[in-house]
Structure formats: structure tokens, C-alpha cells
N, C-alpha and C positions, 0 to 999 in steps of 0.2 A: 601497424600491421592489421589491426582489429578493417580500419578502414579499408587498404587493397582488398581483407577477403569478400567484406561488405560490396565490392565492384565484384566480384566472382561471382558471385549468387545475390543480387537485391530481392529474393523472393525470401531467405531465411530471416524468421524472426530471430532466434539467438544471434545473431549478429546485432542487430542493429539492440538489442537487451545489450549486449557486449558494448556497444559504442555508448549508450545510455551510464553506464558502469563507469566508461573513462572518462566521461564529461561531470561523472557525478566528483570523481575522485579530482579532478579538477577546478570540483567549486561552479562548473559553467554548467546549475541548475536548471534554468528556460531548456537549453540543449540538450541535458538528458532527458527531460518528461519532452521532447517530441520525439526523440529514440526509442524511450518507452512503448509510449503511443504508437510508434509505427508496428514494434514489435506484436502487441496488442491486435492490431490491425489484421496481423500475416494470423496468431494464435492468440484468440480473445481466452483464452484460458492458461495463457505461459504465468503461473504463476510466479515465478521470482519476477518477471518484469513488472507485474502489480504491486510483488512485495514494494521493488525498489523504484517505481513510481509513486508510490503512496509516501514513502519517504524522503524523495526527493522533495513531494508536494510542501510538506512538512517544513523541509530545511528552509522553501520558498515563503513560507507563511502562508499557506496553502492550508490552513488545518481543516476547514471544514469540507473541501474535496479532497481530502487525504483519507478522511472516514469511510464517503464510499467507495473507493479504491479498497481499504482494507479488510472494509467486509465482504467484499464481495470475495478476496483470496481467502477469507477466511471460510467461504462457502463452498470455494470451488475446492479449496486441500484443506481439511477442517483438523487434521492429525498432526499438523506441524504446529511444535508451539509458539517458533519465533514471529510466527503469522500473527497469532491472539495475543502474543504480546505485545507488537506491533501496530497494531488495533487497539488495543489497550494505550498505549502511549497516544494515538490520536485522540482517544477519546476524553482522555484525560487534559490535554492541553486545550480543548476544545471546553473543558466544563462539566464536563459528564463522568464526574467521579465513580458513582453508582455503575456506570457499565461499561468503568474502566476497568474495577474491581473485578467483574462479570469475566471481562477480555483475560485481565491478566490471572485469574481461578482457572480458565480453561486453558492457559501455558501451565499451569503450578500440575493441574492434573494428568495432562499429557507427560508430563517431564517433572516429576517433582524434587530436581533435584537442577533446576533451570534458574539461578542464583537472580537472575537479572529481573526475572517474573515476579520472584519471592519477596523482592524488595520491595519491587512496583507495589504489590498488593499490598505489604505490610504499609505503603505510603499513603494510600488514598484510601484504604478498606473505611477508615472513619470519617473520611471528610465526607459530607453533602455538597449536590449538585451546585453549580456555581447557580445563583440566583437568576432568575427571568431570562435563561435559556429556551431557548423553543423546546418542543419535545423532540424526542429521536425514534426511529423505527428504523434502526439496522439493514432490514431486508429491505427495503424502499430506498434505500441509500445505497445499498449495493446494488440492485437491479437499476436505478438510474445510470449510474456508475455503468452497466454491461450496457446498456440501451446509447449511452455515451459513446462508447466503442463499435458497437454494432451499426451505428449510426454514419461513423467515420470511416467506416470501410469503404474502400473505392477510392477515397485520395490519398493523396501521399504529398509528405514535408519535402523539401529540396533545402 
């Protein structure tokens, strides 16, 4: 269904967010980060498409461009928590316990009452950073990440 509406209108990005969604629910990860991506493309600011882009990255083994995908949603809609927790969970799998921590404070204080946040942080609040990780700058990882998108504008997946 998601696909004939996708023929009605190829200019909306919630559609092709929507077709990213059933390939995600499908397991066929490659296919939704370029539905993502396209959605991205129509609205470089559709925030759930970043959400569920950075999580697909993720499920792909994608961690380190899962990061700036999450920061940058966590820039563009800074009030939702599921975002900074979300980001939080990259950061963490990635090594960067310290601002995982950071990630998942800023779900616990939006929402304190966000069970999934709660735990995260009570998990890594003690650990240090995984050894001889490079450094991270959040904003530089997110603004690649937009520069990324900004950049793909004008093609399109078939």
C-alpha cells in the first residue's frame, strides 16, 4: 500500500520514511537507509526519518555513522527524549560511555520518568570511555551528517 501511494506523489518524503519503516520491519536494512535517505533528501530536517535512519545504521553495524545521524536529530528536535536516548545508545556502543551518559541525562531530564533512559544511564554512568578511541565532537558529527544530505540532493535511489 505504502508503495502504490509512493507512485501517487514521488515528491513526499513521509512516504518513502513510511517505505524505510517496512523494510526496516522486514530486516532488509541496506533498503531502508536509502528510503531514509531519500526522505532526507525531499525534508533534510524530517526528524523521525533521522531518528529511524540512525537506527537502522546501528542494527547495520553502522555505529559510527549512526552518531552523526543522531546528533544531528538531537539538534534539529532537542525536546524529545527518545532522540537523546537514542544517541545515547550510539554513543555507547561506539565507546563513548561518558557521552553516553550525557545523551541518556538529557532523555532522564526531559522525561524523568523514561524507564529505558533510566537504566541506560544507571549502566554506563561508571564505566570510562573505551580506550584509544579517537575524540568525538558531537556538533562536527552532526553537521557532517547535514552536509551529507545537503550534498545528495538532486539524486535519487531507483
Amino acid at each position: 500500500h505504502v508503495e502504490t501511494a509512493l507512485n501517487l506523489d514521488t515528491t513526499s518524503g513521509e512516504r518513502y520514511r513510511l517505505l524505510g519503516r517496512v523494510r526496516d520491519e522486514l530486516g532488509l536494512f541496506p533498503e531502508a537507509e536509502l528510503f531514509y535517505r531519500e526522505a532526507l533528501k525531499i525534508d533534510a530536517e524530517d526528524v523521525w526519518a533521522m531518528n529511524n535512519l540512525g537506527l537502522s545504521l546501528i542494527r547495520q553495524g553502522k555505529l559510527e555513522r549512526a552518531v552523526g545521524v543522531l546528533a544531528r536529530v538531537t539538534q534539529v528536535k532537542p525536546d524529545v527524549p527518545r532522540f537523546h536516548n537514542n544517541l545515547g545508545m550510539a554513543l555507547e556502543l561506539n565507546g563513548y560511555f561518558t557521552a553516553a551518559a550525557v545523551a541518556y541525562q538529557a532523555a532522564v531530564t526531559l522525561d524523568g520518568s523514561y524507564q529505558k533512559a533510566i537504566d541506560n544511564l544507571a549502566r554506563v554512568s561508571e564505566l570510562k570511555d573505551k580506550p584509544g578511541i579517537p575524540p568525538l565532537d558531537l556538533g562536527v558529527a552532526a553537521k557532517t551528517f547535514a552536509d551529507e544530505i545537503e550534498g545528495s540532493k538532486g539524486t535519487t535511489q531507483q
